[in-house]
C-alpha positions as CSV (number, residue, x, y, z in Angstrom):
1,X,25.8,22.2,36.7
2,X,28.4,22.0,34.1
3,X,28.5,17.8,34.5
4,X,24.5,18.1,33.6
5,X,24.6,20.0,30.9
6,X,27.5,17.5,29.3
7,X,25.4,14.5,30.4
8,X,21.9,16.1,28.6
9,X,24.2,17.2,25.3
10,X,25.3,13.6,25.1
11,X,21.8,11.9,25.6
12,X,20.7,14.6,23.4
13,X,23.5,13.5,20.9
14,X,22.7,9.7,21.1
15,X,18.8,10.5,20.7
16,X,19.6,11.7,18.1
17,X,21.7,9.2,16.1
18,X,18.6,7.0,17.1
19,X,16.9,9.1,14.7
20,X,19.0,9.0,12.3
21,X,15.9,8.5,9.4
22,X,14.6,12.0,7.8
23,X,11.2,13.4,8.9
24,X,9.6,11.9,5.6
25,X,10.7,8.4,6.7
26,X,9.8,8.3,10.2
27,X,6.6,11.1,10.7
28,X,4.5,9.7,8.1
29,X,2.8,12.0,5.8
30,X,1.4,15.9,6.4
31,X,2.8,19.2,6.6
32,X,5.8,18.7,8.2
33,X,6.9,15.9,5.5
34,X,6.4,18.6,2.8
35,X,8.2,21.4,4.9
36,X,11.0,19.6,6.7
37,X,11.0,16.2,4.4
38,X,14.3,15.0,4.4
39,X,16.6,16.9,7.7
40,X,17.2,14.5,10.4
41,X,17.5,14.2,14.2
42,X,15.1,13.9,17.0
43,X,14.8,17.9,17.3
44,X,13.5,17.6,13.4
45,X,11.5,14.6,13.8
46,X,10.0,16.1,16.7
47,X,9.0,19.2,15.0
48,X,7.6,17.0,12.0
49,X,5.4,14.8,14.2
50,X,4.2,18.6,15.6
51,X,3.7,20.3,12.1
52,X,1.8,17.1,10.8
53,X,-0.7,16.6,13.7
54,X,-1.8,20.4,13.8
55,X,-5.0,21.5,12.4
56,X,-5.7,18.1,10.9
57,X,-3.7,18.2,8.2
58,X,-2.8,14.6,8.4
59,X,-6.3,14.0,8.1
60,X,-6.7,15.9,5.7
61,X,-4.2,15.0,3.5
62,X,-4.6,11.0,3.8
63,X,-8.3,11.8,3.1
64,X,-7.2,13.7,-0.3
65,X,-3.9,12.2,-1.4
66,X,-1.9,15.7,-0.6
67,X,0.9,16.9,1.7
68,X,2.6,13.4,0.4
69,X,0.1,11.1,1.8
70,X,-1.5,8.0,-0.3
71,X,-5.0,7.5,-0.4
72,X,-4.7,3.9,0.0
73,X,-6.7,2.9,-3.3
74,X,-4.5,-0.3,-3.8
75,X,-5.4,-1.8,-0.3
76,X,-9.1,-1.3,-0.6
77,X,-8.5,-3.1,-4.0
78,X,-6.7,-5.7,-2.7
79,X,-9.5,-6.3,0.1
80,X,-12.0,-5.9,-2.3
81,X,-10.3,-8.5,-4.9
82,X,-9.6,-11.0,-1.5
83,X,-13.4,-11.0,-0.6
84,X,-14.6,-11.0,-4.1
85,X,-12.2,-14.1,-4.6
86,X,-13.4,-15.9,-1.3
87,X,-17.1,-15.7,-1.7
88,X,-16.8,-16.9,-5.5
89,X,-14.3,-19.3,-5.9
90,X,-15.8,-22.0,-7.9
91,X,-17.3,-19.6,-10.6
92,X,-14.1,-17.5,-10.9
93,X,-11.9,-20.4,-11.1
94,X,-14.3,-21.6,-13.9
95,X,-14.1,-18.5,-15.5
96,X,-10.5,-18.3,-15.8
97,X,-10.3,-21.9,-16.6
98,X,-12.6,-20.8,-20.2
99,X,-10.9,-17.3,-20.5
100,X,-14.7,-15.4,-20.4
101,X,-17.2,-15.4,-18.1
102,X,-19.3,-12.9,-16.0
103,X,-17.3,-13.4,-12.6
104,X,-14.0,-12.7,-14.3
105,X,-15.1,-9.4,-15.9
106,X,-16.4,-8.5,-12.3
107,X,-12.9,-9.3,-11.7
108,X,-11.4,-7.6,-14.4
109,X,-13.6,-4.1,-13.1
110,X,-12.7,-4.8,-9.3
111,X,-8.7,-4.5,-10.5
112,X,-9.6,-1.4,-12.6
113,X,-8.5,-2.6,-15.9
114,X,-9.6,-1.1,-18.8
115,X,-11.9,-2.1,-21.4
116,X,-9.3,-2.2,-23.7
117,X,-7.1,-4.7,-21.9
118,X,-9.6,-7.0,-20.4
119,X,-9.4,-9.3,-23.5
120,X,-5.5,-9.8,-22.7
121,X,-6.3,-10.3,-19.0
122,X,-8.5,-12.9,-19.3
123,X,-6.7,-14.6,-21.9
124,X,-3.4,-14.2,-19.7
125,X,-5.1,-15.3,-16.3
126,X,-6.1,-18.7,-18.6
127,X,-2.8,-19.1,-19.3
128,X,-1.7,-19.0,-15.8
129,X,-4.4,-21.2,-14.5
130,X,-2.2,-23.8,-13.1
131,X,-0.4,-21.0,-11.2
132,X,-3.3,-19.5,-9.5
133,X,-4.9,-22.2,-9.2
134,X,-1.6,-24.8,-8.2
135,X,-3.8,-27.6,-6.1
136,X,-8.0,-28.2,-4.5
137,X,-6.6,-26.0,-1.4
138,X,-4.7,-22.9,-2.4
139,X,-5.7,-19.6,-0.4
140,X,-7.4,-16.9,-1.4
141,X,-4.7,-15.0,-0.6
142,X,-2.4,-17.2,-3.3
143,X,-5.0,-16.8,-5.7
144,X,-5.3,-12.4,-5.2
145,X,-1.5,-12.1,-5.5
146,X,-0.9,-14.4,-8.5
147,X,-3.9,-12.1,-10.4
148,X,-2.4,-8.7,-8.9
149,X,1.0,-10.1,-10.3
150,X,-0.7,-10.6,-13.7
151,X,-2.4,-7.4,-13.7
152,X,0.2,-5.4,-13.0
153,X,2.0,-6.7,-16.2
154,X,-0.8,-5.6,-18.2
């Protein structure tokens, strides 16, 4: 009895150094990230996964943006921005070529930039053609980032 109870402290022990991140690393977000947030172990990140799956409020709080959760806003951008990009190409590539144009204010809307600061995007995203726009066969993908890296300096 006594060599089982040293043989389940030490698997206990080296669980636990396998979780050796805090609950608000490893358990994602919810009530036991705001209650336990940063104690760690597997006891603790066992009890966080417990707290944040009851009653929803993991749910709940990716839903709203509470109990530390992020509402994801920037991906649906981004996915928004990719398809917007892919199904008009030639038009936004003219756009930003001439710094105006209808398809880059849809753009500029899309990427939530204000009114205020559209002028400096465009005239910016002009100025960077050659970068989004580096050869006939660049991705969508290269073309989204280069803008989001733009934006995001506005």
């Amino acid at each position: 009895m006594k060599k089982m109870i040293l043989v389940m402290t030490v698997v206990l022990m080296m669980a636990g150094s396998a979780f050796a991140n805090t609950v608000s690393q490893d358990c994602g977000c919810g009530l036991g990230r705001v209650l336990i947030g940063e104690k760690q172990g597997l006891v603790w990140n066992l009890l966080g996964t417990f707290l944040n799956g009851i009653c929803g409020n993991q749910t709940f709080g990716m839903t709203t943006g509470t109990l530390g959760c992020d509402t994801g806003g920037k991906i649906v951008m981004n996915e928004r921005m990719e398809h917007f990009v892919a199904d008009n190409r030639d038009n936004l590539a003219q756009d930003i070529a001439s710094g105006k144009g209808e398809t880059l204010a849809a753009l500029a809307e899309i990427a939530q930039v204000a009114p205020e600061n559209q002028g400096r995007m465009f005239s910016m995203l002009q100025s960077s053609f050659d970068a989004i726009y580096p050869d006939a066969n660049v991705s969508d993908k290269h073309v989204v980032t280069v803008i989001n890296d733009i934006v995001a300096s506005i």
